[in-house]
C-alpha positions in Angstrom: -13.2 -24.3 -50.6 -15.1 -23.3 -47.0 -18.7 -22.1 -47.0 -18.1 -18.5 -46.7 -15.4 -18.3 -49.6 -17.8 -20.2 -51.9 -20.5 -17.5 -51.1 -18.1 -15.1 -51.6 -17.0 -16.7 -54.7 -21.2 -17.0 -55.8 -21.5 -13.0 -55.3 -18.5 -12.3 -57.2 -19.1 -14.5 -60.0 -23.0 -12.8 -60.0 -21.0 -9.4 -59.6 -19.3 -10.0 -62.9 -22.0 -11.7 -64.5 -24.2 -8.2 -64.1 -20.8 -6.5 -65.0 -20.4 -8.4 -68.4 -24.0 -7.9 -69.3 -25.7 -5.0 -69.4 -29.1 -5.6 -70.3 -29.0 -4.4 -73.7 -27.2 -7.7 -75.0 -28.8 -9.6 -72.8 -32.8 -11.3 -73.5 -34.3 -11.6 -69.9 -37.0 -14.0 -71.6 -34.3 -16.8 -71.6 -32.8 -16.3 -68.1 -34.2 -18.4 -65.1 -37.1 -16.2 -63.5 -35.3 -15.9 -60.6 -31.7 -15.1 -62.2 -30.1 -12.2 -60.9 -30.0 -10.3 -63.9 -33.4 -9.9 -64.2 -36.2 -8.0 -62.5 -37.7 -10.4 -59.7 -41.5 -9.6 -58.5 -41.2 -10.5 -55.0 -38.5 -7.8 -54.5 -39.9 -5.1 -56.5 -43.1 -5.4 -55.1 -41.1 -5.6 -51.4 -39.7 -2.8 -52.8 -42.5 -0.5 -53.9 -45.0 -1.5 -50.8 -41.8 -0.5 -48.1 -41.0 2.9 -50.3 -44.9 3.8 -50.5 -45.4 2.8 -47.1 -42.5 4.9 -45.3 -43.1 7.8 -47.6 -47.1 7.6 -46.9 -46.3 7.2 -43.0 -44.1 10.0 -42.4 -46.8 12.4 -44.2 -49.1 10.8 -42.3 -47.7 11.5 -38.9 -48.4 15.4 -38.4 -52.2 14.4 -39.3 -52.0 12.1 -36.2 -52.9 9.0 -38.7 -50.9 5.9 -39.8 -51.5 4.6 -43.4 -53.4 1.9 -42.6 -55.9 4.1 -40.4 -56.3 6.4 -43.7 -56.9 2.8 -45.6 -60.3 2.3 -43.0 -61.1 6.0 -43.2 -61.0 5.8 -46.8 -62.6 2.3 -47.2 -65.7 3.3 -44.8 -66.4 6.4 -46.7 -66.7 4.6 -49.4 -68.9 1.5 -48.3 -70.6 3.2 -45.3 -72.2 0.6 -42.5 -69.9 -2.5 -43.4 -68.5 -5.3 -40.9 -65.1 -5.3 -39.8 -65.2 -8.9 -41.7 -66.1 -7.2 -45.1 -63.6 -3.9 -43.8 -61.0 -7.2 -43.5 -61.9 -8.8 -47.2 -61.6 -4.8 -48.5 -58.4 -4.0 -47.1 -57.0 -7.3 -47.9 -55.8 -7.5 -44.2 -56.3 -9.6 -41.3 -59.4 -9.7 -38.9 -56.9 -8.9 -35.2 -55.5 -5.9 -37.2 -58.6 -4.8 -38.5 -60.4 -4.9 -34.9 -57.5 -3.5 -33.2 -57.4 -0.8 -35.8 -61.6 -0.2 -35.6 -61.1 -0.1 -31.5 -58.3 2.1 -31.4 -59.8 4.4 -34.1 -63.5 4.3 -32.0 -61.2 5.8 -28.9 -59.9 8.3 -31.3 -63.6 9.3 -32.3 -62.9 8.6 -35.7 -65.5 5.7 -36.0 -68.5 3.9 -34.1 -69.0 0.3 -34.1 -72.8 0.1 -33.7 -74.1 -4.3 -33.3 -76.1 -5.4 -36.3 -79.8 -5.7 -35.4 -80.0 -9.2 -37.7 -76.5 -10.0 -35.8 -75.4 -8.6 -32.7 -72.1 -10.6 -33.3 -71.4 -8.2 -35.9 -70.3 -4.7 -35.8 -71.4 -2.4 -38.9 -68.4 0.5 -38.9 -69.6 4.0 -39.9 -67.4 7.5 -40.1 -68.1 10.2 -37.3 -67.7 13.5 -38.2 -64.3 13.8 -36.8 -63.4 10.9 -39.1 -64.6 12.4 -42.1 -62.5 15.8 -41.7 -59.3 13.9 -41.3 -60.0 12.2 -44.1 -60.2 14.7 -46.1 -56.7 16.3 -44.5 -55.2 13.0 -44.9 -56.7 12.3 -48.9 -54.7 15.6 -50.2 -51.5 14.2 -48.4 -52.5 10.8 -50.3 -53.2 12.3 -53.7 -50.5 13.9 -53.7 -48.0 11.1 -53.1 -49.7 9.2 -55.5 -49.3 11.4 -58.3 -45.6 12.2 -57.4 -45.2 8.2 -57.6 -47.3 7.9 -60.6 -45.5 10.8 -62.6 -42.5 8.8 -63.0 -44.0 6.8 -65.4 -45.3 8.3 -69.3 -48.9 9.5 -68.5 -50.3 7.5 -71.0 -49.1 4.7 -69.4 -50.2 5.1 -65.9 -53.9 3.9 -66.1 -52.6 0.5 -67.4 -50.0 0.5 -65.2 -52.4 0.4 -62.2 -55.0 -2.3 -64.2 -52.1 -4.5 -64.5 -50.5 -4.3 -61.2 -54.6 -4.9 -59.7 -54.0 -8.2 -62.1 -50.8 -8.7 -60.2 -52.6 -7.9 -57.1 -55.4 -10.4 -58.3 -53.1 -13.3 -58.6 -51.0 -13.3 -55.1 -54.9 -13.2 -53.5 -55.7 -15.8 -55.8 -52.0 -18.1 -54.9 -52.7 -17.0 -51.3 -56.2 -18.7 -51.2 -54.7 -21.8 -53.3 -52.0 -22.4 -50.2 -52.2 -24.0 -47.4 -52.8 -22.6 -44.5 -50.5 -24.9 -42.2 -47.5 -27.0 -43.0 -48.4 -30.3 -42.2 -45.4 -31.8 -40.3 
C-alpha cells in the first residue's frame, strides 16, 4: 500500500468510525484525548479565537480600529498610567506587538507614552480624549458581539462558562511558562 492510499485509507476508516458512532453510544471518557471522535481543545479553542476574531475585526473596521487596538483601549482605561511591559503581561501578548501597537496608536492620537520619572526607560501609557470616545463606539460593537456569542449557551450557564474557560486560559499561561523557550539542538 503507497503513502497516499494509506492516508486515504486512515480518513476513510475515521470517516466510518464517526459514521458508526454517533455519540450517543459512544463514552468520550474512554477514547484517547486526541481521538477523532471526540472534542479536542486545541481545535476548538483555534476555533472560537479565529470565529471571534474575524467577526470582532470586521465590526471593527468602519470604527477605524482592529481588535487588538480595542484590547489596549480597553486595557488602559482600565489600569490608567501602566507600562507597555505590564500592557504586555495584561494582554497576554508580546512586547514588539505591544510597542508597535502603543506607537502606531500614539500617531493615531489615541494614546501618549509619557517616560517614567523613577525610569525614563519606561513608558507609562495613558488614554487621550480621542482614545476614550472610540472606545466607547468600539465597546457597544464589543458588547454586543459578546452577548450574540454568549446567548448560545443557557444563561444560567454563561457566568461559569467564562470562569472555566479563564481556568482554561490559566493553564496554557501556566504550560507556556513551564516550556522551554528554545529547542536545544
Amino acid at each position: 500500500m503507497n503513502v497516499t492510499s494509506a492516508r486515504a485509507g486512515g480518513e476513510l476508516s475515521r470517516r466510518r468510525i464517526r459514521q458508526r458512532r454517533p455519540g450517543a453510544s459512544l463514552q468520550p471518557a474512554k477514547l484517547p484525548i486526541d481521538a477523532p471522535e471526540r472534542h479536542r481543545l486545541p481545535l476548538l479553542l483555534r476555533r472560537a479565537w479565529y470565529g471571534l476574531n474575524q467577526a470582532f475585526r470586521r465590526r471593527m473596521t468602519p470604527l477605524g480600529l482592529t481588535p487588538d487596538q480595542f484590547t489596549v483601549l480597553r486595557t488602559l482605561l482600565e489600569n490608567e498610567g501602566v507600562t507597555q511591559r505590564q500592557l504586555t503581561e495584561l494582554m497576554s501578548s508580546d512586547p514588539n506587538t505591544v510597542a508597535a501597537l502603543a506607537e502606531r496608536m500614539e500617531t493615531m492620537g489615541l494614546v501618549e507614552r509619557q517616560a517614567r520619572e523613577k525610569d525614563r526607560r519606561a513608558n507609562s501609557l495613558r488614554l487621550k480624549p480621542l482614545g476614550k470616545r472610540k472606545y466607547e463606539a468600539a465597546r457597544l460593537v464589543a458588547v454586543t458581539l459578546q452577548t450574540q456569542i454568549l446567548s448560545t449557551l443557557p444563561k444560567d450557564l454563561r457566568e461559569k462558562f467564562l470562569e472555566h474557560l479563564n481556568a482554561v486560559a490559566e493553564a496554557c499561561r501556566t504550560a507556556a511558562e513551564q516550556s522551554p523557550r528554545r529547542c536545544k539542538r
